[in-house]
Every structure is written in structure tokens, then in C-alpha cells.
N, CA, C and O atoms as a Maestro MAE file, in Angstrom:
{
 s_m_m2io_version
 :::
 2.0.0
}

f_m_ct {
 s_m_title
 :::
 protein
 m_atom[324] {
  # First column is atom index #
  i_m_mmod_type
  r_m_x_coord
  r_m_y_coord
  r_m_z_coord
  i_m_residue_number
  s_m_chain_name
  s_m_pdb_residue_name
  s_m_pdb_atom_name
  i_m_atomic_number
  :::
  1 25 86.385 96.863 102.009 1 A "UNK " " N  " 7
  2 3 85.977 97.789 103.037 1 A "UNK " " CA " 6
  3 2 84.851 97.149 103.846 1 A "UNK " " C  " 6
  4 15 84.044 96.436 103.250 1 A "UNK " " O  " 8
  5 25 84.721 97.382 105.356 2 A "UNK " " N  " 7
  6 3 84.336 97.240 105.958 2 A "UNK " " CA " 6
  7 2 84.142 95.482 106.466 2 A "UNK " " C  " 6
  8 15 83.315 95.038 107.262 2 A "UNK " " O  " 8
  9 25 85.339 94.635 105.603 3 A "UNK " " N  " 7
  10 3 85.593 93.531 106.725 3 A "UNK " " CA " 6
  11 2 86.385 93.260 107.387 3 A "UNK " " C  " 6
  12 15 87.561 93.440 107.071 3 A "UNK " " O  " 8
  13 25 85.994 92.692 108.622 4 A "UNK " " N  " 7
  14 3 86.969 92.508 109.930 4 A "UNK " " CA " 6
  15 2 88.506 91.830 109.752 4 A "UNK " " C  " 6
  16 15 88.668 90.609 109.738 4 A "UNK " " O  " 8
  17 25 89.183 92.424 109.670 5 A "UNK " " N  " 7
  18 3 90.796 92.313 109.528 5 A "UNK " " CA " 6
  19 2 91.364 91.487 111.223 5 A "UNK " " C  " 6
  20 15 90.707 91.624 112.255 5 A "UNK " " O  " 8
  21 25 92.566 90.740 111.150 6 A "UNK " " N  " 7
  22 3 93.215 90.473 111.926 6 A "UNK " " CA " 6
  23 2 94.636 91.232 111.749 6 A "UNK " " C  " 6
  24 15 95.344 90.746 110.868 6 A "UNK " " O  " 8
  25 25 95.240 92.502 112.543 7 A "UNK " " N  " 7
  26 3 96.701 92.638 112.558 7 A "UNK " " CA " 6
  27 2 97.377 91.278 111.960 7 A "UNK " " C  " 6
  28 15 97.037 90.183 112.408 7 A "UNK " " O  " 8
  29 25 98.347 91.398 110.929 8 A "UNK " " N  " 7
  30 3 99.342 89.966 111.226 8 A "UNK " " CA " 6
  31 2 100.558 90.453 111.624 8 A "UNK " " C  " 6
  32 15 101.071 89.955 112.627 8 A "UNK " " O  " 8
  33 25 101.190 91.441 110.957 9 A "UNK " " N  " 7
  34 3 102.312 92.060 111.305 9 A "UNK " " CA " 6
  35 2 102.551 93.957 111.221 9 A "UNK " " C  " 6
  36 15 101.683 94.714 110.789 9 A "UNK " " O  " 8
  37 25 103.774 94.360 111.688 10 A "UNK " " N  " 7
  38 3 103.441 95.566 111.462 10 A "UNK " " CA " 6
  39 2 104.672 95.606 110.362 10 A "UNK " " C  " 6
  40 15 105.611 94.870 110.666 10 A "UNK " " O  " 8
  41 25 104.784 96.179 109.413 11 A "UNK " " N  " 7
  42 3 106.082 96.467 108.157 11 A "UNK " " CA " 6
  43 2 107.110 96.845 109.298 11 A "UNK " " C  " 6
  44 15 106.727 97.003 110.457 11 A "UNK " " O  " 8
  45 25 108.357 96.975 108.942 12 A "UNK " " N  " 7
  46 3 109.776 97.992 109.491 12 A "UNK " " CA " 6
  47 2 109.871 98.883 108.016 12 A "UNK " " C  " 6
  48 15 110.278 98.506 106.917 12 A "UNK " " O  " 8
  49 25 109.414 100.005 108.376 13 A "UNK " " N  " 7
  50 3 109.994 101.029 107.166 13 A "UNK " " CA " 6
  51 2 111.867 101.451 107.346 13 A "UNK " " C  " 6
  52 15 112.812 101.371 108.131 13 A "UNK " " O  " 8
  53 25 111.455 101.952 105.898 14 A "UNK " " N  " 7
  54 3 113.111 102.072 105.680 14 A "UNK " " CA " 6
  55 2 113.443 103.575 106.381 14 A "UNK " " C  " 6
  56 15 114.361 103.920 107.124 14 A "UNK " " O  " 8
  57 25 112.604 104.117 105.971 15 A "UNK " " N  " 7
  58 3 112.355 105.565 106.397 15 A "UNK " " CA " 6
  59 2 112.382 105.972 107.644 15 A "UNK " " C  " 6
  60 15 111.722 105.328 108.459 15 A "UNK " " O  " 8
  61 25 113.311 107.378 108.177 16 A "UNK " " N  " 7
  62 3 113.872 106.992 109.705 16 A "UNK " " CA " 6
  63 2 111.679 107.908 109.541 16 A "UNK " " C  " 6
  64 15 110.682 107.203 109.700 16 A "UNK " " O  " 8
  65 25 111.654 108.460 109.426 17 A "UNK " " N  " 7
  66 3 110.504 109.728 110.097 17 A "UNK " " CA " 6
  67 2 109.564 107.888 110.149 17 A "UNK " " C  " 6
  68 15 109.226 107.365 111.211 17 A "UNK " " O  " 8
  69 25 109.431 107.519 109.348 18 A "UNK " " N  " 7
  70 3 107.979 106.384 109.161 18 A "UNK " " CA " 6
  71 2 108.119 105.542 110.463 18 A "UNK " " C  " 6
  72 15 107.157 105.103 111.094 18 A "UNK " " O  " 8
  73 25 109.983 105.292 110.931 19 A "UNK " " N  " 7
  74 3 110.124 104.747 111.916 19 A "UNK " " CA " 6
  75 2 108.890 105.385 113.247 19 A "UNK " " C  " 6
  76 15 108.117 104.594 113.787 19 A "UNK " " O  " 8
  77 25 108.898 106.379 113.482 20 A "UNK " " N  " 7
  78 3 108.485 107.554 114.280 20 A "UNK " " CA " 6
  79 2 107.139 106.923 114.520 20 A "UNK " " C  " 6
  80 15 106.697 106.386 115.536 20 A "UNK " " O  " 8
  81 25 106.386 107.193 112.877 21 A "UNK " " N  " 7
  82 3 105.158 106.613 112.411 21 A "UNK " " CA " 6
  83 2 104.728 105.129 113.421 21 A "UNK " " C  " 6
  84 15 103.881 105.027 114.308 21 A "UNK " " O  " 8
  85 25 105.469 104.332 112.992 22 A "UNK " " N  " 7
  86 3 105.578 102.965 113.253 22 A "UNK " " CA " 6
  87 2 104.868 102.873 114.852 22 A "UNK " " C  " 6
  88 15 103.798 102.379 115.208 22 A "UNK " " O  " 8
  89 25 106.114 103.676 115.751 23 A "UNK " " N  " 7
  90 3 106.039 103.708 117.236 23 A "UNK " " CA " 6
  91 2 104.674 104.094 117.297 23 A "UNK " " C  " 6
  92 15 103.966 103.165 117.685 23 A "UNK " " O  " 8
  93 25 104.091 105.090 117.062 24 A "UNK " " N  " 7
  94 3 103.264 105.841 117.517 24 A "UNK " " CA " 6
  95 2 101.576 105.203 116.745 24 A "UNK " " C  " 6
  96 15 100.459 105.675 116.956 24 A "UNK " " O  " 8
  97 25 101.903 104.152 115.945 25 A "UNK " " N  " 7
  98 3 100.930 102.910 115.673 25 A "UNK " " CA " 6
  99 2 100.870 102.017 116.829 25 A "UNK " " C  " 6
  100 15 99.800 101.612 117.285 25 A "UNK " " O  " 8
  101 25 101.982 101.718 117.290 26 A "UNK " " N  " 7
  102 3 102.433 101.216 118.572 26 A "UNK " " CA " 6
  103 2 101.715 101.093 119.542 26 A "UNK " " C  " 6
  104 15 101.146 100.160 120.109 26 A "UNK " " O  " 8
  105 25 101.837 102.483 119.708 27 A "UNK " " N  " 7
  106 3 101.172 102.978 121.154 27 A "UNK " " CA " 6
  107 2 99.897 102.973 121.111 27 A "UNK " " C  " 6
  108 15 99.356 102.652 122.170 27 A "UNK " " O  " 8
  109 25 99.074 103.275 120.049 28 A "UNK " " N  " 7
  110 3 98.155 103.636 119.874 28 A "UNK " " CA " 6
  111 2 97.133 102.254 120.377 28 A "UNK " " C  " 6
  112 15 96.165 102.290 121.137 28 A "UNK " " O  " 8
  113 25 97.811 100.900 119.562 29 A "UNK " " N  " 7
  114 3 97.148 100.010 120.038 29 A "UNK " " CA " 6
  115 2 97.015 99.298 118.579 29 A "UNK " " C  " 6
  116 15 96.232 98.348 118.596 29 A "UNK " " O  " 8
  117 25 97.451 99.491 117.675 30 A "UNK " " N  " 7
  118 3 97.922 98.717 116.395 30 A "UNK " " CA " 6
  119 2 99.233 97.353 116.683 30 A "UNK " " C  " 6
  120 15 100.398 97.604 116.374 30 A "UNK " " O  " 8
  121 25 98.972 96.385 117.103 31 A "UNK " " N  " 7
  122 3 99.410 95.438 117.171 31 A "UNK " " CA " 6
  123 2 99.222 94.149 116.565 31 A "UNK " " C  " 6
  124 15 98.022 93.989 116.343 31 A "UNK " " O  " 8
  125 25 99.799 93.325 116.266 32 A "UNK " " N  " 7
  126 3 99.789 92.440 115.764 32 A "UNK " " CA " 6
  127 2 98.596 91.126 116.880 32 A "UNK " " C  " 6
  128 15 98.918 90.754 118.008 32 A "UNK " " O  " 8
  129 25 97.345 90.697 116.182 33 A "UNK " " N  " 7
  130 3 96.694 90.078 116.882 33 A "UNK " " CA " 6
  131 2 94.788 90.444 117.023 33 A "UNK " " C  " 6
  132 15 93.686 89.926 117.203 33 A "UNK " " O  " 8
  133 25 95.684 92.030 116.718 34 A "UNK " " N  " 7
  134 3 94.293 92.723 116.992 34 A "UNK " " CA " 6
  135 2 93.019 92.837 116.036 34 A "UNK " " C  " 6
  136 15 93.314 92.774 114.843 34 A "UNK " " O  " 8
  137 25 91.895 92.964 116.273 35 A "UNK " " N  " 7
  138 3 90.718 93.155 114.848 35 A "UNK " " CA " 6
  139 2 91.147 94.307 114.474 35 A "UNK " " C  " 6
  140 15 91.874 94.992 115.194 35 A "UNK " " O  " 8
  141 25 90.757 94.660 113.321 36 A "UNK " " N  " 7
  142 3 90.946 95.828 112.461 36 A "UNK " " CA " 6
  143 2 89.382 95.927 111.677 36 A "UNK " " C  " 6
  144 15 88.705 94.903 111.762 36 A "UNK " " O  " 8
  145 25 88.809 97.042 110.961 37 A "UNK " " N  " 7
  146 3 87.955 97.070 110.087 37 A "UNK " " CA " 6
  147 2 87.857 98.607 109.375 37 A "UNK " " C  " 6
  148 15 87.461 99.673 109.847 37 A "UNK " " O  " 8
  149 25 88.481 98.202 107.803 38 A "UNK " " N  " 7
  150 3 88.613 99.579 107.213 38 A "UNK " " CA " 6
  151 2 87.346 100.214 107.362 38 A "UNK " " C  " 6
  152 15 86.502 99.319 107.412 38 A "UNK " " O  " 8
  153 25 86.734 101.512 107.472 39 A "UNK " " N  " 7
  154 3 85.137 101.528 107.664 39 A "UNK " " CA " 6
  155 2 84.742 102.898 106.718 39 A "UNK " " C  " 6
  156 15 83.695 103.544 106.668 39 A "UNK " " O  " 8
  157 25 86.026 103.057 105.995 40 A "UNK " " N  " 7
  158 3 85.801 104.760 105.388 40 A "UNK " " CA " 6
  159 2 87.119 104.687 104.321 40 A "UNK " " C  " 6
  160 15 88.181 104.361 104.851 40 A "UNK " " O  " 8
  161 25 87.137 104.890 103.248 41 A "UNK " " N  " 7
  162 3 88.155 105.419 102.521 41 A "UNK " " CA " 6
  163 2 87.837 106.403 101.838 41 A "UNK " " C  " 6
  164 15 86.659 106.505 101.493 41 A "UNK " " O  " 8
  165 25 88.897 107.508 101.413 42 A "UNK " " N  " 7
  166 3 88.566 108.711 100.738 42 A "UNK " " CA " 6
  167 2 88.779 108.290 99.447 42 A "UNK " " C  " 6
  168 15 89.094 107.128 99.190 42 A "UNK " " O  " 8
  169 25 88.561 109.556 98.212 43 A "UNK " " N  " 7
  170 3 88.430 108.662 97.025 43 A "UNK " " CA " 6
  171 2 89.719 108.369 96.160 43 A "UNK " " C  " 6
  172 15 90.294 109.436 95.948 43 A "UNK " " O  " 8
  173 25 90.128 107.701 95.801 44 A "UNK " " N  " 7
  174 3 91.523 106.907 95.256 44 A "UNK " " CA " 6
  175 2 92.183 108.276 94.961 44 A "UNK " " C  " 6
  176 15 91.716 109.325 94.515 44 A "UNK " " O  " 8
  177 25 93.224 107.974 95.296 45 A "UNK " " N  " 7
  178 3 94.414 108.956 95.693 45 A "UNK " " CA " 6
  179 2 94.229 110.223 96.496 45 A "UNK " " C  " 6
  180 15 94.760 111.327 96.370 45 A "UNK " " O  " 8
  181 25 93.375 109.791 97.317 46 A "UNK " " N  " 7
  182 3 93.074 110.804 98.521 46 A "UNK " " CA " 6
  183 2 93.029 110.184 99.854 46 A "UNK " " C  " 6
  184 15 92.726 109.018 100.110 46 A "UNK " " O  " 8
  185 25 93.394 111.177 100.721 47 A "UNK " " N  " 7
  186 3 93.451 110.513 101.859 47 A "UNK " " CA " 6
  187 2 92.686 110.714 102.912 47 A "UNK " " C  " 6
  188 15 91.831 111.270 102.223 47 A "UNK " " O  " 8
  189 25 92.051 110.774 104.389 48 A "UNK " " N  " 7
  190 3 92.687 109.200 105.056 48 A "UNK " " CA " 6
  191 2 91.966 107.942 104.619 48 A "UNK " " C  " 6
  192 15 91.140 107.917 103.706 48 A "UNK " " O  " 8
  193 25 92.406 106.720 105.467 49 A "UNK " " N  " 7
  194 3 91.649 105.980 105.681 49 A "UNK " " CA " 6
  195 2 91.126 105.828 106.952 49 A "UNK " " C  " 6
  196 15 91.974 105.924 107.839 49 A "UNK " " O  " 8
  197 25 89.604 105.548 107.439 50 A "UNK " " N  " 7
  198 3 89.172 105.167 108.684 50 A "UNK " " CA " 6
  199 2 89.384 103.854 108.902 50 A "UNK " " C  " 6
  200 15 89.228 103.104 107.938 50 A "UNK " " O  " 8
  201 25 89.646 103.479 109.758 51 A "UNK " " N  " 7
  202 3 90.329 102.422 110.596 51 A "UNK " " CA " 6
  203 2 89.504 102.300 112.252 51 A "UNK " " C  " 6
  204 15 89.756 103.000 113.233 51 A "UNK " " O  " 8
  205 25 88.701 101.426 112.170 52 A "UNK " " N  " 7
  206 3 88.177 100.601 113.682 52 A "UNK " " CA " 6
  207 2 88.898 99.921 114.468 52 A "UNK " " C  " 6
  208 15 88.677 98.737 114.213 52 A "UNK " " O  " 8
  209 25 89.915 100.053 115.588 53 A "UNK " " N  " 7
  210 3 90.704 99.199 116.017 53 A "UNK " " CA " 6
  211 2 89.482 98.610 117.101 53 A "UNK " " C  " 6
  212 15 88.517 99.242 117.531 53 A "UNK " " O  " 8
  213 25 89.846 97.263 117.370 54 A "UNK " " N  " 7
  214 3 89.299 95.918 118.374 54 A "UNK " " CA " 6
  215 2 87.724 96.756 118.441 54 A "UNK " " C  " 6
  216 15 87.306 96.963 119.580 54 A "UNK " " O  " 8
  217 25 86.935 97.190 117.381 55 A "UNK " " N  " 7
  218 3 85.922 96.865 117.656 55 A "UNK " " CA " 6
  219 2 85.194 98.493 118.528 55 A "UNK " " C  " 6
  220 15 84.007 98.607 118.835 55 A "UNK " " O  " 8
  221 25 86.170 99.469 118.746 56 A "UNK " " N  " 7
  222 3 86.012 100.409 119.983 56 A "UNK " " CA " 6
  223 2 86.172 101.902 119.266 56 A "UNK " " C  " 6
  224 15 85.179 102.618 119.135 56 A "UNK " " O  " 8
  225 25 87.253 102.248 118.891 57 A "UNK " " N  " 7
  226 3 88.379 103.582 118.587 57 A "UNK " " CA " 6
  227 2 88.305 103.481 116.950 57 A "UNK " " C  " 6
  228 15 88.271 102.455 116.271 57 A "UNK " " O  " 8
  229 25 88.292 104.515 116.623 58 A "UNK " " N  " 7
  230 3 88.156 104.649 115.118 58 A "UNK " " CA " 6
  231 2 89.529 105.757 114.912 58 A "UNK " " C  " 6
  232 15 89.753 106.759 115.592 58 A "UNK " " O  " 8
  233 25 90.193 105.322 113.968 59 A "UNK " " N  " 7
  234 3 91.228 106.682 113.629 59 A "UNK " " CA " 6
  235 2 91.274 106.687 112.176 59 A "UNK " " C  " 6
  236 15 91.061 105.783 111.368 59 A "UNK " " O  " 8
  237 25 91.572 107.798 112.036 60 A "UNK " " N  " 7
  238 3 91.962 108.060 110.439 60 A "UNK " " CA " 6
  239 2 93.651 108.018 110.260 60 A "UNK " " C  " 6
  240 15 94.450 108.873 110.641 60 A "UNK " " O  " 8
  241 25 93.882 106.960 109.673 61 A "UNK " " N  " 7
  242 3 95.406 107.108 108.784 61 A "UNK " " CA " 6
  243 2 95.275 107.899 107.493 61 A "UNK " " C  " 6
  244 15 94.298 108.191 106.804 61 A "UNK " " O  " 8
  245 25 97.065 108.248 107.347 62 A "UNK " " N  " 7
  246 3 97.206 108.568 106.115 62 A "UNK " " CA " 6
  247 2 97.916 107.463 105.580 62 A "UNK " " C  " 6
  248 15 98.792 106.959 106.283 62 A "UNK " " O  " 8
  249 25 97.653 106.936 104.293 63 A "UNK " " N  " 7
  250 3 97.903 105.931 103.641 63 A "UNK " " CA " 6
  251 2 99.411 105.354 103.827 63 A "UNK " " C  " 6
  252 15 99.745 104.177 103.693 63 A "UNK " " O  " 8
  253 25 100.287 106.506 104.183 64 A "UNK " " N  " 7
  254 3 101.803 105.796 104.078 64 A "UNK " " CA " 6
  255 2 101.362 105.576 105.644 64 A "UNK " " C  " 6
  256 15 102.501 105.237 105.963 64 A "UNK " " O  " 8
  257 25 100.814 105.512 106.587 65 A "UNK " " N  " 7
  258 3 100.531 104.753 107.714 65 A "UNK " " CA " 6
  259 2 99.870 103.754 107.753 65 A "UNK " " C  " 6
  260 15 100.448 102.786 108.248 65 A "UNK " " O  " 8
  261 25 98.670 103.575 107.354 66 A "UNK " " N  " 7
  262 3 98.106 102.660 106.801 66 A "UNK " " CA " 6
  263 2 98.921 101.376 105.850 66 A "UNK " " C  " 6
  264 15 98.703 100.178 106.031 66 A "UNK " " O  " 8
  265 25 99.515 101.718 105.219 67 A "UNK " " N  " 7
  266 3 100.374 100.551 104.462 67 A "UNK " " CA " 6
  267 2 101.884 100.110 105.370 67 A "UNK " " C  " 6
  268 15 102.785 99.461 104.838 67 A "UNK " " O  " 8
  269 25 101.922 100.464 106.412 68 A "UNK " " N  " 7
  270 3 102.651 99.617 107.559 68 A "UNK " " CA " 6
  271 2 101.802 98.556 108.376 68 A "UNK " " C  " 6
  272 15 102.200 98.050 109.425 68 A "UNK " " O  " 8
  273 25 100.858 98.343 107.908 69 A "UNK " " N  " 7
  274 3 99.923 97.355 108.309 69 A "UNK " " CA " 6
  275 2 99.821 96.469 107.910 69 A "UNK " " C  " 6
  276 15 99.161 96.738 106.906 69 A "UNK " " O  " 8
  277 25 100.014 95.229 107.899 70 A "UNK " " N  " 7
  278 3 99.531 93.305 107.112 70 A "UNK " " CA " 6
  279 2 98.473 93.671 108.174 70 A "UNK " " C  " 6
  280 15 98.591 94.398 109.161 70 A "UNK " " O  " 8
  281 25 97.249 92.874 107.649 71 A "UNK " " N  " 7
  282 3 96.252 92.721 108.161 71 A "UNK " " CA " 6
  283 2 96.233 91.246 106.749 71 A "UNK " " C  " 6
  284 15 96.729 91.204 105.623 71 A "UNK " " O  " 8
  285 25 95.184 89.956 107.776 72 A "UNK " " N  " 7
  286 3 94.703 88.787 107.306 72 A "UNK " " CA " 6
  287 2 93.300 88.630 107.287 72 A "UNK " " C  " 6
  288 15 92.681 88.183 108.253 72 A "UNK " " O  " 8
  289 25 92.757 88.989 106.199 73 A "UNK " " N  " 7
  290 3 90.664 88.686 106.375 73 A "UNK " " CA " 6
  291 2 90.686 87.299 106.018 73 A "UNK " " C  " 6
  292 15 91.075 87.110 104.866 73 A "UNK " " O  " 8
  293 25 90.364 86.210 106.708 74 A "UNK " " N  " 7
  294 3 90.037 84.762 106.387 74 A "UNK " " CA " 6
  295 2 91.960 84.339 106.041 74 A "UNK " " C  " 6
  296 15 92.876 84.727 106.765 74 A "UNK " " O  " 8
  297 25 92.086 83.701 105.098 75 A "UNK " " N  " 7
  298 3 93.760 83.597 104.328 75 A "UNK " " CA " 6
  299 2 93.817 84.514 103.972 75 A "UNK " " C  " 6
  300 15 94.767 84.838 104.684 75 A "UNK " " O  " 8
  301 25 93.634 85.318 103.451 76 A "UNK " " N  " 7
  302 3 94.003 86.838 102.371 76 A "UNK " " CA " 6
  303 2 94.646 87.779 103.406 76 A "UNK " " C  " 6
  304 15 94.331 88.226 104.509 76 A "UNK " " O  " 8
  305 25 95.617 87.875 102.615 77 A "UNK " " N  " 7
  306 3 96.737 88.955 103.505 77 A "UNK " " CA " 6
  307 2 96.755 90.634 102.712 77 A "UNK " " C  " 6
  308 15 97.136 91.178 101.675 77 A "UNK " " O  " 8
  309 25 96.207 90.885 103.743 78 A "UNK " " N  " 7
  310 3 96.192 92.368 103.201 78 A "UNK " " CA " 6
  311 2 97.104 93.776 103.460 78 A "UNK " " C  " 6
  312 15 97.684 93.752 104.546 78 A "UNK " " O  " 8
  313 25 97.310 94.884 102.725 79 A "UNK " " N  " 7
  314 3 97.773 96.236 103.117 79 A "UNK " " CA " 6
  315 2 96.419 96.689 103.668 79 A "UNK " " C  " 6
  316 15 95.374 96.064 103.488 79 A "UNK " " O  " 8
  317 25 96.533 97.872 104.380 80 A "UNK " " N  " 7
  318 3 95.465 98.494 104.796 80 A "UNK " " CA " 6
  319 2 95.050 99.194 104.237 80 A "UNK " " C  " 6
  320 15 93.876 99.066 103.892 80 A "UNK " " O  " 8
  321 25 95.973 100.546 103.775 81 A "UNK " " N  " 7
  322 3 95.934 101.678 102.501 81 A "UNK " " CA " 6
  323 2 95.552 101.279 101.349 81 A "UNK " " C  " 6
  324 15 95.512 102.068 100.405 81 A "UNK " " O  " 8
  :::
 }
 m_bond[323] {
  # First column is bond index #
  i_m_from
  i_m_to
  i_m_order
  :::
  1 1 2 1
  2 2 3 1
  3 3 4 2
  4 3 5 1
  5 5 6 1
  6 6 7 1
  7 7 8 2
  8 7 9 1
  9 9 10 1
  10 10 11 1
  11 11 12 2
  12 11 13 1
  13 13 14 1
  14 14 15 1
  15 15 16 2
  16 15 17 1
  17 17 18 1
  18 18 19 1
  19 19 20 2
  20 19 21 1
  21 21 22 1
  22 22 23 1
  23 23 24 2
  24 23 25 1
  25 25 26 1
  26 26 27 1
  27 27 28 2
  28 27 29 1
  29 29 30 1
  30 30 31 1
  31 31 32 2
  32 31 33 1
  33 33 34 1
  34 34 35 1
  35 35 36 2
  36 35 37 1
  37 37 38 1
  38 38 39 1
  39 39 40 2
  40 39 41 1
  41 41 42 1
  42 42 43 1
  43 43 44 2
  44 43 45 1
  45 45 46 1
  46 46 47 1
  47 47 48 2
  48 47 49 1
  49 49 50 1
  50 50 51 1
  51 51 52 2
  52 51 53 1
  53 53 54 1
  54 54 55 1
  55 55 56 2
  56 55 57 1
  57 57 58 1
  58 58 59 1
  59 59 60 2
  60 59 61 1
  61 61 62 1
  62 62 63 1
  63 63 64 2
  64 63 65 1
  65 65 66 1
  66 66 67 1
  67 67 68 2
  68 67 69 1
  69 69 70 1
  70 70 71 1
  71 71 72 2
  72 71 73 1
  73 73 74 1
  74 74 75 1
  75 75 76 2
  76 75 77 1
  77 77 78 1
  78 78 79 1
  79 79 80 2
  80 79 81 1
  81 81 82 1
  82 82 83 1
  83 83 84 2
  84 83 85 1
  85 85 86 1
  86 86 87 1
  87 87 88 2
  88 87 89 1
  89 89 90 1
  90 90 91 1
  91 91 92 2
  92 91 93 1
  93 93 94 1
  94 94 95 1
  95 95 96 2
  96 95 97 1
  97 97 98 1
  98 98 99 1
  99 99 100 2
  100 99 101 1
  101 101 102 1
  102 102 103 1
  103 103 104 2
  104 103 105 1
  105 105 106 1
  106 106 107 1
  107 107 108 2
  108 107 109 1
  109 109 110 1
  110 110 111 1
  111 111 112 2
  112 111 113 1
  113 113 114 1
  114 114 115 1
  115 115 116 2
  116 115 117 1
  117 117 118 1
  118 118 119 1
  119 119 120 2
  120 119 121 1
  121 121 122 1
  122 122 123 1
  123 123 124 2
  124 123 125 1
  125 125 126 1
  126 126 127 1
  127 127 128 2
  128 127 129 1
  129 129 130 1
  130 130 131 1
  131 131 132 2
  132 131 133 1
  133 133 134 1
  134 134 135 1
  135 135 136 2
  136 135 137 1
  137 137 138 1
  138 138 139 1
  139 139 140 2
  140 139 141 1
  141 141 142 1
  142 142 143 1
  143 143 144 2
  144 143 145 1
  145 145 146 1
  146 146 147 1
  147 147 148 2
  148 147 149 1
  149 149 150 1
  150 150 151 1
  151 151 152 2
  152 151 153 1
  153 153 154 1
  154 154 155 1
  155 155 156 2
  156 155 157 1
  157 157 158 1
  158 158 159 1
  159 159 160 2
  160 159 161 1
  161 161 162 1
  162 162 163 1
  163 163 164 2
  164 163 165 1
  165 165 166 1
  166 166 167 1
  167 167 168 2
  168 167 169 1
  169 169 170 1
  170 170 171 1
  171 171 172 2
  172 171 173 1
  173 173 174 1
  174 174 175 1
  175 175 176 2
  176 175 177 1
  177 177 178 1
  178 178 179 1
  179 179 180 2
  180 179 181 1
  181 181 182 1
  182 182 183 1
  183 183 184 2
  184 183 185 1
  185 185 186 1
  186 186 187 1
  187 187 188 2
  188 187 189 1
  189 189 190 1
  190 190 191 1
  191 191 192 2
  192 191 193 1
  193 193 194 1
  194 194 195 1
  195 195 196 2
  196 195 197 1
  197 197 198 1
  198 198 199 1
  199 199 200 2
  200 199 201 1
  201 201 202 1
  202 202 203 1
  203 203 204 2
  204 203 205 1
  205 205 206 1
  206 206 207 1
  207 207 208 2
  208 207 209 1
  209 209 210 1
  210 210 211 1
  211 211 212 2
  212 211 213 1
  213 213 214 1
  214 214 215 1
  215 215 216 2
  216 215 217 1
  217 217 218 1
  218 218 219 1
  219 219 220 2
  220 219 221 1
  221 221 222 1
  222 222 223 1
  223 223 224 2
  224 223 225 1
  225 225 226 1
  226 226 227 1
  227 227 228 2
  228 227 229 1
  229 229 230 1
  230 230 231 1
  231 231 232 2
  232 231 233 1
  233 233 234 1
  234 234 235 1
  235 235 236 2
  236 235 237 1
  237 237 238 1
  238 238 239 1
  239 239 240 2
  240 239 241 1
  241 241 242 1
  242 242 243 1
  243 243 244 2
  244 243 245 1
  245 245 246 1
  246 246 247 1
  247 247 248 2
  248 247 249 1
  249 249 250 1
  250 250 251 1
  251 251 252 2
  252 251 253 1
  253 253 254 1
  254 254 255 1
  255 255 256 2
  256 255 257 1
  257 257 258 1
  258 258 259 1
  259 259 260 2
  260 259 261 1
  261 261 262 1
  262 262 263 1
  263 263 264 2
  264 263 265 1
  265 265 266 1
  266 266 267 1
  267 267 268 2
  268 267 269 1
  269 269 270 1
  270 270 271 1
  271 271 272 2
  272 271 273 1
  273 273 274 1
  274 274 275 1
  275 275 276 2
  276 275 277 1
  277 277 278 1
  278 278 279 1
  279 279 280 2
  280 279 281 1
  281 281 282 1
  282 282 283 1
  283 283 284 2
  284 283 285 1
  285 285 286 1
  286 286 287 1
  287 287 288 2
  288 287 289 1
  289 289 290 1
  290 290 291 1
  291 291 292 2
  292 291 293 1
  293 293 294 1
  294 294 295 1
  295 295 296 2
  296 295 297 1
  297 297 298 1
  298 298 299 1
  299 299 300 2
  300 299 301 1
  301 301 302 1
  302 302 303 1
  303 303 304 2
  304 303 305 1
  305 305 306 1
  306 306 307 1
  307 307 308 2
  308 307 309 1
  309 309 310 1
  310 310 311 1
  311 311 312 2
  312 311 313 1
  313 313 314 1
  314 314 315 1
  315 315 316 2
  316 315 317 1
  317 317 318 1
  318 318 319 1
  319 319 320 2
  320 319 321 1
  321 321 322 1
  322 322 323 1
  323 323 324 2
  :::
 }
}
């Protein structure tokens, strides 16, 4: 928590609704390229997570959103959730 992530990729869920999910990460500005920085998690098996995109916008995911995320800190390839 709280180090600066690089997007690497976004997952393809199997799930048509997560598809939905996916887009609307999309739009939002979750792309592959971008900084990321987890900055808040609720407590294990609770949800959301806060999420800093490029440094600006903060959103809260819920974890099955959050884990459509690769994010890379240094080599280490990460889930977000």
C-alpha cells in the first residue's frame, strides 16, 4: 500500500457483467501505462479499495474490480485487490 504502481495490463474477465466492469475501468481512465497508487484498503475481506489514478482522481473499487488490474511496482507484477 501506498506504492506507485504502473498499469501493465487490464485482465479480460470471463464474466459477461465484469465485461461491463472492464469498459467502465476504461473510461474512467484505467489504462494500461498509467501510475496507479493503492492509498486505502478496508480490512481483509472487506471492501473497497482506494485507488489514485496518474497522481489526480482517487476512486474506490470493489475488489472483483480491482483484481482486473496487473499493475508493475519496480519488476513485481501485481493484482490490485
Amino acid at each position: 500500500m501506498g506504492a506507485r504502481a504502473v498499469i501493465a495490463q487490464l485482465r479480460t474477465p470471463a464474466n459477461v457483467d465484469d465485461r461491463e466492469v472492464l469498459l467502465r475501468l476504461i473510461e474512467i481512465g484505467f489504462l494500461p501505462g498509467e501510475t496507479v497508487c493503492v492509498v486505502a484498503k478496508a480490512r481483509v475481506g472487506r471492501e473497497p479499495v482506494a485507488v489514485r489514478l496518474g497522481g489526480q482522481s482517487t476512486f474506490a473499487l470493489r475488489e472483483r474490480e480491482a483484481a482486473l488490474i496487473d499493475a508493475l511496482t519496480g519488476r513485481r507484477r501485481t493484482v490490485l485487490a
